[in-house]
N, C-alpha and C positions, 0 to 999 in steps of 0.2 A: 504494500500500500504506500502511496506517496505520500511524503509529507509536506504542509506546505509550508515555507520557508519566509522569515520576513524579508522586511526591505521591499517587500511589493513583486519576490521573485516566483516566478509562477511555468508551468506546464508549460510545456511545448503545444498542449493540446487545450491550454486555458483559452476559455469564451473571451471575447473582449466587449460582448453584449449579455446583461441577464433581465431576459423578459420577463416579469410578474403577472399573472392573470390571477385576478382576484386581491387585486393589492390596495384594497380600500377594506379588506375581509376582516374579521376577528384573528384570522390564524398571521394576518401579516404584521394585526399590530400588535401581536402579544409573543411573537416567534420569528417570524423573518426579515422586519424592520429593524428589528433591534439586534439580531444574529450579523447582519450585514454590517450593521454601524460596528459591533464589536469587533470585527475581520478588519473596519477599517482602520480603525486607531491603534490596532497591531502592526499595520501593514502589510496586512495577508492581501489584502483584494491590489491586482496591479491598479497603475494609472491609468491606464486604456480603458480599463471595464467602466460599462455605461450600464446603469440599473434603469430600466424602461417600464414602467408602472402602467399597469391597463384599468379601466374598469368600467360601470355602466356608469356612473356619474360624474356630470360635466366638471370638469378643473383642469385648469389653466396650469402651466408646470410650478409656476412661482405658488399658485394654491394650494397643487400637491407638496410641494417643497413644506410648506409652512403646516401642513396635516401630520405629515412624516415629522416635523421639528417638535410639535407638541406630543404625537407618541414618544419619541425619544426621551421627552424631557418627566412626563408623564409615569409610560408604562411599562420601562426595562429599568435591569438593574447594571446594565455597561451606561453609568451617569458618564457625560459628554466632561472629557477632559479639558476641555480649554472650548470657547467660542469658537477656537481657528478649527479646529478639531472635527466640530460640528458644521459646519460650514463648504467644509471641504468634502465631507460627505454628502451633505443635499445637491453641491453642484452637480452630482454623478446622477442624479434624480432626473426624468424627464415623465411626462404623463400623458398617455393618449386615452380616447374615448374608446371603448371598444364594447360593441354588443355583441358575446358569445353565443344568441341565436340568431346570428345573420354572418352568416362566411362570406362575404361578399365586403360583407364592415372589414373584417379582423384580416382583410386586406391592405388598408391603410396601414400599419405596422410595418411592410414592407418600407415604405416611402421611408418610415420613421429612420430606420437604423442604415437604409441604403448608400449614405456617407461616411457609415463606420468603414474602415480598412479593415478588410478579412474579417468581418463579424460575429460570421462561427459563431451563431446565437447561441444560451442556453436559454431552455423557454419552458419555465417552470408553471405549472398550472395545479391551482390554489382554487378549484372548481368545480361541482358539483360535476359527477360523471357522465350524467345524459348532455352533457356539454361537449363533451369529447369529440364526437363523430362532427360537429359542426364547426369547433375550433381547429381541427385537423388539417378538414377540407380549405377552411379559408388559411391555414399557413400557408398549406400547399399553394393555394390561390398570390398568397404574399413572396412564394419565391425564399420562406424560412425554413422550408424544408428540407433545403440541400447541402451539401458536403457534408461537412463535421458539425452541423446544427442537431444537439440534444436537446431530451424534452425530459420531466421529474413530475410522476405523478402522485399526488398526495389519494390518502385513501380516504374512501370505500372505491376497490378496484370490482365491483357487482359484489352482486347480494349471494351468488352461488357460480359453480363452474362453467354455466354456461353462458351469463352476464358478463362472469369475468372473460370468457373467451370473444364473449362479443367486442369487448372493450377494447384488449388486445390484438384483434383482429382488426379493429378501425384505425389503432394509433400505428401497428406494422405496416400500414397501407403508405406510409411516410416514412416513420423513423425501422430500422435497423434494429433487432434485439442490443448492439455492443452501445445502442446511442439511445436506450431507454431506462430511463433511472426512475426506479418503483420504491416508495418513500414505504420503510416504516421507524417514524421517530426512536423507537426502542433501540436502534440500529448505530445511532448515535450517542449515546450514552456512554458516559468514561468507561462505567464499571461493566457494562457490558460486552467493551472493549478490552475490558480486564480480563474479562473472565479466559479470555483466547491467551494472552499472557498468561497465567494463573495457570493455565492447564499447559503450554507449549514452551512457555519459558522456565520451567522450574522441573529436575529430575524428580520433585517430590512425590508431585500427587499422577502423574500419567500412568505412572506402572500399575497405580492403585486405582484408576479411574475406569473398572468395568465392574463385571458381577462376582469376579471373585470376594472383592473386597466392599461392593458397596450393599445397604439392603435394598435401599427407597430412595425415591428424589422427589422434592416436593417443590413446586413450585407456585409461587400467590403474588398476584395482587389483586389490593383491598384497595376501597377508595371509599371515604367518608361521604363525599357529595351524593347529591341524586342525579335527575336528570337532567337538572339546573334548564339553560335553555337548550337543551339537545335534544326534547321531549320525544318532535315528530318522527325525524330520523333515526333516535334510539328506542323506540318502541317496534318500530320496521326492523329492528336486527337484532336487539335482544344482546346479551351479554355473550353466547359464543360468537357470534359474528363480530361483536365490536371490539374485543379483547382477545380470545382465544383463537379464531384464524388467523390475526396477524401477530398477535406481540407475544403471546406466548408459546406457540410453535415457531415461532424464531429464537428463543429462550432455548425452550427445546433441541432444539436442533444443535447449537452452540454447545449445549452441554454433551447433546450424546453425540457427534460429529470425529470421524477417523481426525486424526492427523494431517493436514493436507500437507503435498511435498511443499508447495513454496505458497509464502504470505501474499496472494495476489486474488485478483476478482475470480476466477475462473475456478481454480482450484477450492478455495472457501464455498465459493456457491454447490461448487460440484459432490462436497461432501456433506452441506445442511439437506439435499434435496435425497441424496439417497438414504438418511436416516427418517426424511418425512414418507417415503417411501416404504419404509419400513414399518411405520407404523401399523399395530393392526390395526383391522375392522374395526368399529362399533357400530353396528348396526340392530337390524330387528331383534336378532337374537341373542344378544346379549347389551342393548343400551340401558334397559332397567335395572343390570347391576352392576355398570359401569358408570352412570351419568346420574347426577341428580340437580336438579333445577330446582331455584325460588322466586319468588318476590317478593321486597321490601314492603311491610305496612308500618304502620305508627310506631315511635319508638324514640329512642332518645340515643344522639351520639355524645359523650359526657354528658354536660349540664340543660344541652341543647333539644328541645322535643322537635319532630320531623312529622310531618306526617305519611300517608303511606303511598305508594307509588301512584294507586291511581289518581289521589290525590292531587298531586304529582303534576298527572299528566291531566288532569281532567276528563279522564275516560274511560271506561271499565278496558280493562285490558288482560290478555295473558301472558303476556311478552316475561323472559327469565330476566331480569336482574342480578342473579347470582346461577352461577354452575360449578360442579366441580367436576370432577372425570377423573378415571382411574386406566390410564393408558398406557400400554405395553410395546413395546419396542421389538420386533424380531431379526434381530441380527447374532451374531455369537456375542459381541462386549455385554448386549445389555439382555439376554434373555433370563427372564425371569425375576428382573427391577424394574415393579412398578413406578410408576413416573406418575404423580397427583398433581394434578394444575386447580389452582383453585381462584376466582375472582367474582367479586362483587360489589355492589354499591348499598349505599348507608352499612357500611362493615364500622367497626367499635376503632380501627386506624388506618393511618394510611402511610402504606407502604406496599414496597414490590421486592421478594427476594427468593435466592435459590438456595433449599438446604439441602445438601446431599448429605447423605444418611449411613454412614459405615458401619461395617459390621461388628458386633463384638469380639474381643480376642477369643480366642480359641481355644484356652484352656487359661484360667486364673488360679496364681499362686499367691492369693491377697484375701483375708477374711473380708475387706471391704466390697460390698458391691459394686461392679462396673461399669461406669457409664457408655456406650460406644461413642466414637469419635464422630463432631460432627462438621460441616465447612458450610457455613452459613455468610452467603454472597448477598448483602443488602443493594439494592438499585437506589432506592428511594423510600423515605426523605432524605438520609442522611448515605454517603456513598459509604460501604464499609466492607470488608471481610473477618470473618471472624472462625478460628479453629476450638474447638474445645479438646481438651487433652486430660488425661488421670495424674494427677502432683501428688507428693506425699505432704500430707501437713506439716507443717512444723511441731519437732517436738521429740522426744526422745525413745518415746514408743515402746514402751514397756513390754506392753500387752500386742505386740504384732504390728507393723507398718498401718497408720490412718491414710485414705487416700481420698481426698476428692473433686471435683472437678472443674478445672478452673478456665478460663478465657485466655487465648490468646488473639488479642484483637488488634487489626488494621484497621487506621479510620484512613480512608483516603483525602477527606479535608484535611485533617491535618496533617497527615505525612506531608500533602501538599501542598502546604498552607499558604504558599509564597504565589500560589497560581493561581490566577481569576477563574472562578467557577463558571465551566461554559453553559449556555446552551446548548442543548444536544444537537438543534438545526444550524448553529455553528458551523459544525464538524459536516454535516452531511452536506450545506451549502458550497463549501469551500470544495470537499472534493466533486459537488458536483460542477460546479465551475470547471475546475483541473478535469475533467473527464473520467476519475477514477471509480468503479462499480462497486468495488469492494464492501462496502457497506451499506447494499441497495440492491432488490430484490429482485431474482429473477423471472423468467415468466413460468417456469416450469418448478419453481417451489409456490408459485400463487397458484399454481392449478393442483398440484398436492396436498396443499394446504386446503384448499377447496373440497377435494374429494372426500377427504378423510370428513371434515365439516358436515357435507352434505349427508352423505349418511349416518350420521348421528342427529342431522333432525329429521330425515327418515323416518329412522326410529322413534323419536319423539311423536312425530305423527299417526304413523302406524299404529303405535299403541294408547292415541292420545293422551299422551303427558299432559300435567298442569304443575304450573310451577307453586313447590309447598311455601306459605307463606312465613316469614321472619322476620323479627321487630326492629326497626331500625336499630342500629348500633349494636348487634349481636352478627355473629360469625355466623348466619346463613343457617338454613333450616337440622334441622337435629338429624335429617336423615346425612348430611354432608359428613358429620364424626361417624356414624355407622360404616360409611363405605368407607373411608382408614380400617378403624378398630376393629373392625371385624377378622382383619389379617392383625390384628397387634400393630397397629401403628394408629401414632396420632399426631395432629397437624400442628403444626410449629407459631404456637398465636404469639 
């Protein structure tokens, strides 16, 4: 993977134009405004690049300029090191009108940037998906389609495998698999990033990273909030769709993934998709004791009462708020390590992490009982790594060695402490600028990811599931500790 270098030095294959579509959105002003400004005052982004801002509403570039100046000052935490600082980055601003249902409009764009030298667009689309097929057409129409012009699609990439092919089907009619960069934010995150370190840089844990030595792998994320304003679109997808086909089957995959020969796009993708691959079935016959669905009612997270999802939404509804799943891996590393993914909304905290689950030692010469060893990977809120290990207490131990079990803990803030906490669209902006894939989805881990998906609500339908209800600020319905403990395992709150 490239890295990108200051001073403003950049890819042989770096964009010197980045299109925004959608750049008036919620996601520009709380993620990618503020992402680019902090690339700028590093001097990650060169001096060529020209950020070109689309949207449906009328502004003039000096109005954009001054939209973009008050998010900055507003709604990111990279605060504007000097006026010159900020300044220098709006000048890179321009703003065109663009109505993404008329390809014939989002022709104009061509004019825009056709004085740039070698402009080699990247042309990031920040846009609801039934948009796709018409913003396509009118690139194509703009003449932005050609040579080394890339496109970054943010998700929902369809609702299921055949959406999602559709989707894919209309943006390859342009772009090139090497020149389509399929966003999942999760992808950019330090610790995520760490986690490929953790396992590939250290002789420690790789010897010990299959079924010999592991039992379980547990993976969660919780999130405090409801549906906040996501109501409409998140009642259409429901919690395996919004969370479990993208960000944690990419989790997945990272953890149970070969070794790949070398650190590059091609090779990392090549080894997450034959583990999604591997996954088994869950379908008809067996989703009822692998899957279990909720939905949030009334309840209180701390001191705070919620009310309950329909509430919520204002609508009777059945959509899952919470799932968990008990999902198995067939390949030799991980046959017969259950893999738990578990996520929901109004949960008691919020946080995202992976604990892999080791096995007991094999035989103990300690009256003390043994804890097994565990590697508990935090995403979020706080970035961290943490090993638990068996210590003898201190003490002179009359009566036989005391043993019990203590922390060994990485905080990645702090080890880091001297380095700005990024955004995680940071990292993914920059390399997609630089043209780099590596941490950016392919199409054939989005139709895996899809399959496996698909028939698991199949099966939900087949058997007409209903999601069991849980009170806000609780860990999701009582059937969700059953499917663990039933094998002897229990989830890591």
């Amino acid at each position: 993977m490239s890295t990108p270098q200051s001073g403003g030095m950049r890819s042989v294959n770096a964009a010197h134009a980045l299109i925004l579509f959608g750049a008036t959105g919620d996601l520009s002003k709380r993620m990618l405004l503020p992402s680019l400004y902090g690339l700028d005052i590093e001097g990650l982004l060169s001096s060529p690049l020209k950020i070109i801002a689309s949207g449906r509403q009328p502004m003039t570039d000096d109005q954009f300029r001054n939209y973009a100046k008050d998010v900055l000052l507003t709604h990111n935490d990279n605060n504007p090191s000097s006026h010159e600082a900020l300044d220098n980055f709006l000048k890179r601003l321009s703003y065109v009108v663009v109505d993404l249902n008329d390809s014939k409009n989002i022709a104009s764009l061509g004019k825009t940037i056709k004085n740039i030298d070698q402009a080699n667009p990247a042309i990031f689309m920040s846009t609801a998906p039934n948009l796709f097929e018409t913003a396509i057409e009118g690139l194509r129409l703009s003449g932005l389609t050609n040579g080394k012009a890339r496109i970054a699609l943010e998700k929902p990439l369809g609702h299921d495998r055949q959406s999602s092919q559709a989707i894919n089907d209309a943006v390859q009619t342009a772009f090139s698999e090497d020149r389509i960069f399929r966003i999942d934010h999760y992808l950019g995150k330090e610790t995520v990033q760490n986690l490929l370190a953790l396992r590939f840089g250290n002789a420690l844990f790789e010897p010990l990273w299959n079924a010999n030595a592991i039992d379980h792998v547990q993976i969660t994320v919780a999130e405090t909030v409801g549906v906040e304003n996501r109501g409409s679109f998140y009642d259409q997808a429901g919690a395996l769709r919004d969370m479990v086909q993208n960000h944690m089957l990419q989790l997945l995959a990272l953890v149970a993934m070969e070794p790949p020969a070398h650190f590059n796009a091609t090779e990392i993708r090549d080894e997450k998709v034959k583990v999604l691959r591997s996954l088994r079935h869950i379908d008809r016959k067996n989703v009822l004791q692998n899957t279990v669905i909720g939905q949030y009612g009334p309840g209180a997270v701390g001191m705070t009462p919620y009310p309950g999802y329909r509430d919520d939404l204002g609508a009777s509804s059945n959509s899952e708020t919470f799932v968990a799943i008990k999902a198995n891996i067939d390949n030799w590393r991980w046959k017969g390590v259950p893999f738990y993914l578990r996520t929901g909304k109004r949960l008691p905290i919020r946080q995202s992490e992976i604990l892999i689950q080791f096995k007991p030692v094999q035989h103990s010469i300690f009256d003390t009982p043994l804890q097994a060893n565990k590697l508990l990977i935090r995403l979020q809120p706080e970035e961290s790594i943490r090993l638990t290990v068996m210590a003898k207490e201190p003490g002179l131990d009359r009566n036989g060695l005391q043993l019990r079990e203590v922390a060994l803990d990485l905080s990645l803030t702090a080890a880091f402490s001297t380095q700005r906490r990024r955004i995680s669209y940071e990292r993914l902006l920059i390399d997609f600028i630089e043209g780099d894939q590596t941490l950016f989805v392919r199409r054939d881990e989005i139709e895996a990811q899809w399959d496996w998906i698909d028939r698991i609500r199949d099966g939900w339908l087949h058997h007409k599931m209903q999601p069991k209800t849980y009170p806000a600020g609780t860990w999701g319905p009582s059937a969700a500790v059953a499917l663990t403990e039933r094998e002897g395992v229990s989830w890591h709150d």
